[in-house]
C-alpha positions in Angstrom: 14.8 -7.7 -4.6 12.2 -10.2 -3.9 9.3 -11.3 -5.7 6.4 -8.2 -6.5 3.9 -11.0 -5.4 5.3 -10.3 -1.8 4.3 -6.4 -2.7 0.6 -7.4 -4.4 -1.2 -9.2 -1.6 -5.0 -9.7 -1.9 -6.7 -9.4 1.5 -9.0 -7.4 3.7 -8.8 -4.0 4.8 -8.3 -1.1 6.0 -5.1 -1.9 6.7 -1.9 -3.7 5.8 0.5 -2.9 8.1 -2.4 -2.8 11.2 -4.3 -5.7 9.8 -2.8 -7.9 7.6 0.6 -7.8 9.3 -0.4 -8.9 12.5 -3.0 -11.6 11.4 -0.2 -13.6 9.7 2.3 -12.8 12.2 -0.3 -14.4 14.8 -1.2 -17.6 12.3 2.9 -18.1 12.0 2.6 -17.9 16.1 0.4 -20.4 16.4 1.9 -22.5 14.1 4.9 -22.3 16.1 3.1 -22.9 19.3 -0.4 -24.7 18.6 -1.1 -26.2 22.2 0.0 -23.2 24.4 -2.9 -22.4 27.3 -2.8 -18.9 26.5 -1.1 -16.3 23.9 0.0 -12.8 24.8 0.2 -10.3 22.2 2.1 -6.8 22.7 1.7 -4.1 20.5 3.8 -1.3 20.5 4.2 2.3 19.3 1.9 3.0 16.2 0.6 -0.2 16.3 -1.0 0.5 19.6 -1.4 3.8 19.2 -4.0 3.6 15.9 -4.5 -0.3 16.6 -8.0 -0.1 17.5 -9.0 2.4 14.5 -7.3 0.1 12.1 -9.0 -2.7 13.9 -5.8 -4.8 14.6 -7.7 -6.5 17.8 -10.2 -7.6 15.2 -7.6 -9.0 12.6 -5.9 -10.7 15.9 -9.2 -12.3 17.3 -9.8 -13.6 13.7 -6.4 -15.4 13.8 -6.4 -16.1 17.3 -10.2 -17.9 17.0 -10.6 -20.7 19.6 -8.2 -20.2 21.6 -7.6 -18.1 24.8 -5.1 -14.8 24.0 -5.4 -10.9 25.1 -3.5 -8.0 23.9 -1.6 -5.4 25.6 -1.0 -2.0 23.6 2.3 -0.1 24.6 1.6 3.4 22.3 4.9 4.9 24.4 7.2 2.2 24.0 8.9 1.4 20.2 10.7 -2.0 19.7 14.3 -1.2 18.1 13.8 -2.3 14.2 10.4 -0.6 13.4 7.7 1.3 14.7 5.4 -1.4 14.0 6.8 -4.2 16.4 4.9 -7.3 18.2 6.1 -9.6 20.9 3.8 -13.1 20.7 4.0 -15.3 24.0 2.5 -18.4 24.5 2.1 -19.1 28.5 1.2 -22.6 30.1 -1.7 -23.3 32.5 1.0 -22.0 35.6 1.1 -18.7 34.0 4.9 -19.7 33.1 6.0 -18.6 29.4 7.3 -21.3 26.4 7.9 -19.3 24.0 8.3 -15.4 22.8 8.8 -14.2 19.3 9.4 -10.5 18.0 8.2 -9.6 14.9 7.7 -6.5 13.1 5.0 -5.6 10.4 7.1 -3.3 8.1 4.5 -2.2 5.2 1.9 -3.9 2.7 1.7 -6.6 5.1 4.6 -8.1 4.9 6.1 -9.5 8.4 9.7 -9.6 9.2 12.0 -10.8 12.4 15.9 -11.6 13.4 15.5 -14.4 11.4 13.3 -13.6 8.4 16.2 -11.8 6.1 16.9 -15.5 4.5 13.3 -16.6 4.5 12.9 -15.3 1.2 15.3 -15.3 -1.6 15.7 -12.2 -4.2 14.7 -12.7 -7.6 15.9 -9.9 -9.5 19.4 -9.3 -10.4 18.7 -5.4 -9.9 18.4 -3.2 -7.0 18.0 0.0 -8.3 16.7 1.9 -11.5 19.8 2.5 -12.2 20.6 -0.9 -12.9 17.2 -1.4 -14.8 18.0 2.0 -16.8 21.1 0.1 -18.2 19.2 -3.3 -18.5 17.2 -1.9 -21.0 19.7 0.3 -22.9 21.6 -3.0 -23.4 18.9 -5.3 -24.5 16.0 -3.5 -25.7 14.1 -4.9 -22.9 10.8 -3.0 -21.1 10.5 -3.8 -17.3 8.0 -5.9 -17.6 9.9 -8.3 -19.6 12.6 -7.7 -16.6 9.6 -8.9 -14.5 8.7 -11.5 -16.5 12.3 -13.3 -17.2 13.2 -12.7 -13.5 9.6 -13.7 -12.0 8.9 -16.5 -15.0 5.7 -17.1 -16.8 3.5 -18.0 -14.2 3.9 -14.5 -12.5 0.7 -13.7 -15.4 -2.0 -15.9 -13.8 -0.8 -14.5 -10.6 -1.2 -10.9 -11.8 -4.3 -12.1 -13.6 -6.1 -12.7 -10.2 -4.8 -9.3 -8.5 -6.3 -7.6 -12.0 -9.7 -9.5 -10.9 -9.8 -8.6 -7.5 -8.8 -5.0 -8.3 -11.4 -4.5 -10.6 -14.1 -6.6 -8.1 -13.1 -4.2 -5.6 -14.1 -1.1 -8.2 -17.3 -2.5 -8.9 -18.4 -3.6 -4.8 -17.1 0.0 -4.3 -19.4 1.6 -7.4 -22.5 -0.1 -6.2 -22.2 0.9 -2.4 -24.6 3.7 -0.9 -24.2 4.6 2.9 -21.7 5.5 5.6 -18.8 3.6 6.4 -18.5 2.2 9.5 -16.4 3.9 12.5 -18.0 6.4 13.9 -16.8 9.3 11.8 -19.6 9.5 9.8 -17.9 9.5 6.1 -20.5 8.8 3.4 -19.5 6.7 0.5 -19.3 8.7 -2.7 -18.2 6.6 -5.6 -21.6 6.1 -6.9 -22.5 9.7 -6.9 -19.2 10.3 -8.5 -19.6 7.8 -10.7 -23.3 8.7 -12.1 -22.3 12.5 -11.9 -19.3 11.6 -14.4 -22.2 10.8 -16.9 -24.7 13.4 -16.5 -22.2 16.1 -16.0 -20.9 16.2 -19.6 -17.5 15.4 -21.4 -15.7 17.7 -19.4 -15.9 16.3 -16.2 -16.0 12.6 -17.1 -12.1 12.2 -17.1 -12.4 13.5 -13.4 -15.6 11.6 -12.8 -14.6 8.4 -13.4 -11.3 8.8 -12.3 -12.0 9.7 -9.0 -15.1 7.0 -8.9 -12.7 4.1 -9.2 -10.3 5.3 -6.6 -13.2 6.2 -4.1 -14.1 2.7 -4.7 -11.5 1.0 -3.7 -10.6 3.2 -0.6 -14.0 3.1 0.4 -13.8 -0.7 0.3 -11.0 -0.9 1.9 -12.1 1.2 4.8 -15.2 -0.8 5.1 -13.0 -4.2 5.7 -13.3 -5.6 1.7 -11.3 -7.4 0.0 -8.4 -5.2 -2.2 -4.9 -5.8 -3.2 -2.4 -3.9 -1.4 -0.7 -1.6 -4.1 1.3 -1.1 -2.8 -0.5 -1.0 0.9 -4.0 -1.1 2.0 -4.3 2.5 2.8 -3.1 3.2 -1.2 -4.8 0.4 -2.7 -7.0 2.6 -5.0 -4.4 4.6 -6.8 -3.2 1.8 -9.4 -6.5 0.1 -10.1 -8.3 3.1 -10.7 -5.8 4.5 -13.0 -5.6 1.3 -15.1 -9.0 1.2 -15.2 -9.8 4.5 -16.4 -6.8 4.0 -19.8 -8.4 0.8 -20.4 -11.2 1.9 -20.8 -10.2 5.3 -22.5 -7.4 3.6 -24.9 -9.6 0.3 -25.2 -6.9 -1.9 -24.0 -7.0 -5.9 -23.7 -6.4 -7.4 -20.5 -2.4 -8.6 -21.2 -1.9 -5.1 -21.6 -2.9 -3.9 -18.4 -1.1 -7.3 -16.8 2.0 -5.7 -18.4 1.4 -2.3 -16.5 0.4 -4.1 -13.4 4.4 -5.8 -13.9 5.7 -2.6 -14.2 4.1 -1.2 -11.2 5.2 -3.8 -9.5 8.7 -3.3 -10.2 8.6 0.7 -9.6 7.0 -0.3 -6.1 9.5 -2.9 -5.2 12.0 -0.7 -5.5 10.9 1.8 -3.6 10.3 -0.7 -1.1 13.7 -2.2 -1.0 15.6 0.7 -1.0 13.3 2.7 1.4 9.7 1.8 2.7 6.4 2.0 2.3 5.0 2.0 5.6 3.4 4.9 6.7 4.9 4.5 10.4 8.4 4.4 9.2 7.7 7.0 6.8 4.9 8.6 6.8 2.1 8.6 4.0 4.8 9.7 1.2 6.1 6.3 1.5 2.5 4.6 1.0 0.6 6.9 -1.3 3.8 9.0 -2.7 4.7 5.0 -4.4 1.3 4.0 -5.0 1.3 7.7 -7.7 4.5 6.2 -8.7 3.7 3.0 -9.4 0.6 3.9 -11.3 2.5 6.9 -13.0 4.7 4.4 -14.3 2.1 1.7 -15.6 0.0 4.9 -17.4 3.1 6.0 -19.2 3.9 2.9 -20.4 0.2 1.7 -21.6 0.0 5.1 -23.3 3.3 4.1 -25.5 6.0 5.5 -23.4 9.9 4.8 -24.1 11.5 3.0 -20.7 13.3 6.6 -19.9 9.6 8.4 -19.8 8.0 5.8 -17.3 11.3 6.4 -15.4 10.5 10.3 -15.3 6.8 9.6 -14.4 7.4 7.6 -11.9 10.1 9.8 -10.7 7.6 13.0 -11.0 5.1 10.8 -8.6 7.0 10.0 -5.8 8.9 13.3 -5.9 5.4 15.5 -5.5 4.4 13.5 -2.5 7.6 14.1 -0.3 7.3 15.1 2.9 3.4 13.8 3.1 2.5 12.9 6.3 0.5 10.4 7.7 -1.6 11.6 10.2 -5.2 9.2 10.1 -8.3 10.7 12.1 -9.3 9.0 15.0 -6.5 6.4 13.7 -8.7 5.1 10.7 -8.1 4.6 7.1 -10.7 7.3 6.0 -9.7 10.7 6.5 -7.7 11.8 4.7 -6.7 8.3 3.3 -9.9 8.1 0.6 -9.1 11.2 -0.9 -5.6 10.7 -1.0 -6.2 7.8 -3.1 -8.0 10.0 -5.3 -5.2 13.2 -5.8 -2.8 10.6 -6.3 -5.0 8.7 -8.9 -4.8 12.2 -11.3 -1.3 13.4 -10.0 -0.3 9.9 -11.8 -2.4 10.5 -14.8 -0.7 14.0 -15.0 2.6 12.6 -14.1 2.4 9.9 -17.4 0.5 12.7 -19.7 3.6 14.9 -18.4 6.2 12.7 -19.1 5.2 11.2 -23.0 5.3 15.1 -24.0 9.0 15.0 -22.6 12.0 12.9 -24.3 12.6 11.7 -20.3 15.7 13.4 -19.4 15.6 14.7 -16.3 17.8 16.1 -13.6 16.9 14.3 -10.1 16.6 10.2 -11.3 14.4 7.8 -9.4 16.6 6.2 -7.5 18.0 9.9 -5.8 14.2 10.3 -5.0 13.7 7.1 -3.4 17.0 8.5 -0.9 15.4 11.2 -0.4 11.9 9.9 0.6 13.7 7.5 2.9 15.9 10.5 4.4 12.8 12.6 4.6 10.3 10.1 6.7 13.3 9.2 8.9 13.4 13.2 9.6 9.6 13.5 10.4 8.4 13.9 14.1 6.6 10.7 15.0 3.9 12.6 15.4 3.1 12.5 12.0 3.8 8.5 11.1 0.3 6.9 12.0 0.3 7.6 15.4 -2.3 9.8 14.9 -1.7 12.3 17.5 -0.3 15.0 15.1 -1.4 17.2 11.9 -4.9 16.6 10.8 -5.7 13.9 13.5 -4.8 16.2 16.6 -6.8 19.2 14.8 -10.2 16.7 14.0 -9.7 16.1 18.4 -9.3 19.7 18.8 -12.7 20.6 17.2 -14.4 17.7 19.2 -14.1 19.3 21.9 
């Protein structure tokens, strides 16, 4: 597996795959081909069908500034490797092309092509929990010391800046009033939440709060902020907000939660190794069903949770979110994307709360869950990976009428 900082990448929203993706696809482009006369960029499938909700034009005019380029969406056609595919092509002052490059954006913004497999060498000695399971038994290890002695030291002042950015995000997302921009006409609400979580009394603080810090960052990331994918754009609220709320509940120092954010990490690399987590290769299970795993994982394991129990919570929050679809309104991270964030946030909580009162035997491991999710997205209609022309999306159009 490679290294979780190609999983944690800071950036702007509202999407990874949509936004991120294609903006450093385009900057690799024009490093490739700086003096061209003028750059073609095709989108296909879901990338042109919910391209202009997830504002990939905009990420593309931002890499493409200065120089001369239009895009051509192809919502009907799907390049071989991934629903997600691009075809860059610079073109001389005859109209006459130099150079093509395809290029898919596969998930949390990473970028991959014919060529990319060797780009990037694996890091870890593992591939599965499986592997990790037996690490541990042997050695007495947690997986964040498999991160660390695989990844090094300096993977701490790396996770130190996603922890700041993370919690940035939280606090931009807290103090925000108004209606995020698209046209739908979502209000923010993690303020309200936030203060209501106060006045409201002990019993709904847990909730509250909770839900506050994952409205924050899903609301930030639809408005274009700056967020870490964890482990995509669309999920990025699930893992701070959970960290956040045991921190402050179990009054944890900040090495702690570095620890968690390792093991997160390594829970969401494997899923994305083994499977995906982008939501047009496999729907929103593979983007928020990981993001409840990841942070189901980190809980359990802040709370005092043996390696076995994070296994089963993390386990327990990918396996509640199979078959979840991803089917954005009007193609934008909002509905039902924020929300999400926040169902996933407690189904994590509950997942790690779930697990410590178990000994973390279990009959389905993570690893036969990850299969499954992959089997399960493969199985979906397209319809219902962001194209946004099935299930929630095609009923919002229906009532627009």
């Amino acid at each position: 597996m490679l290294s979780i900082r190609e999983l944690y990448r800071i950036g702007y929203g509202p999407s990874s795959s949509h936004t991120m993706g294609p903006h450093a696809a385009a900057q690799q482009f024009l490093r490739r081909q700086p003096g061209a006369h003028r750059y073609r960029v095709h989108l296909f499938a879901s990338l042109a069908a919910t391209g202009k909700g997830h504002l990939t034009d905009q990420a593309l005019a931002r890499a493409f500034a200065g120089h001369s380029f239009e895009i051509i969406w192809k919502p009907e056609e799907q390049l071989p490797r991934h629903p997600n595919g691009m075809l860059f092509e610079a073109v001389d002052e005859n109209g006459q092309e130099q150079d093509h490059w395809e290029v898919y954006s596969v998930g949390g913004g990473s970028i991959e092509d014919d060529g990319a497999g060797g780009a990037l060498v694996p890091i870890y000695p593992f591939s599965s929990m499986r592997e990790i399971l037996q690490q541990a038994e042997t050695t007495g290890q947690t997986l964040w010391e498999m991160v660390e002695q695989s990844e090094g030291e300096d993977i701490w002042p790396f996770l130190r800046q996603v922890w700041r950015v993370m919690c940035l995000a939280i606090e931009r997302g807290l103090d925000a009033e108004g209606v995020l921009p698209g046209g739908l006409g979502v209000a923010r609400r993690a303020w309200a939440f936030n203060h209501k979580s106060e006045v409201y009394g002990r019993d709904f603080r847990r909730t509250g709060r909770l839900s506050s810090y994952a409205l924050a960052v899903a609301e930030e990331n639809a408005a274009g902020g700056e967020i870490v994918t964890a482990p995509t754009c669309g999920s990025c609220g699930v893992v701070p907000a959970v960290l956040r709320y045991v921190q402050e509940n179990s009054d944890l120092e900040e090495d702690r939660i570095l620890r968690g954010l390792a093991t997160a990490g390594l829970i969401g690399n494997l899923v994305k190794h083994n499977a995906s987590i982008s939501g047009a290769a496999v729907g929103c299970q593979g983007e928020i069903g990981t993001a409840c795993a990841m942070a189901a994982g980190a809980a359990t394991q802040l709370m005092g949770g043996t390696v076995r129990q994070v296994e089963y919570a993390a386990e327990m929050g990918l396996e509640h979110h199979l078959g979840l679809t991803c089917d954005p309104v009007a193609g934008m991270v909002q509905i039902p994307c924020i929300e999400r964030n926040v169902f996933a946030a407690e189904r994590a909580l509950s997942c790690a709360e779930y697990a410590l009162f178990t000994d973390g035997s279990h009959r389905i491991p993570f690893d036969e869950v990850v299969a499954v999710m992959r089997e399960t997205g493969h199985d979906l209609p397209h319809l219902y990976r962001e194209t946004a022309k099935g299930g929630l999306a095609k009923a919002y159009r229906r009532r627009k009428r």
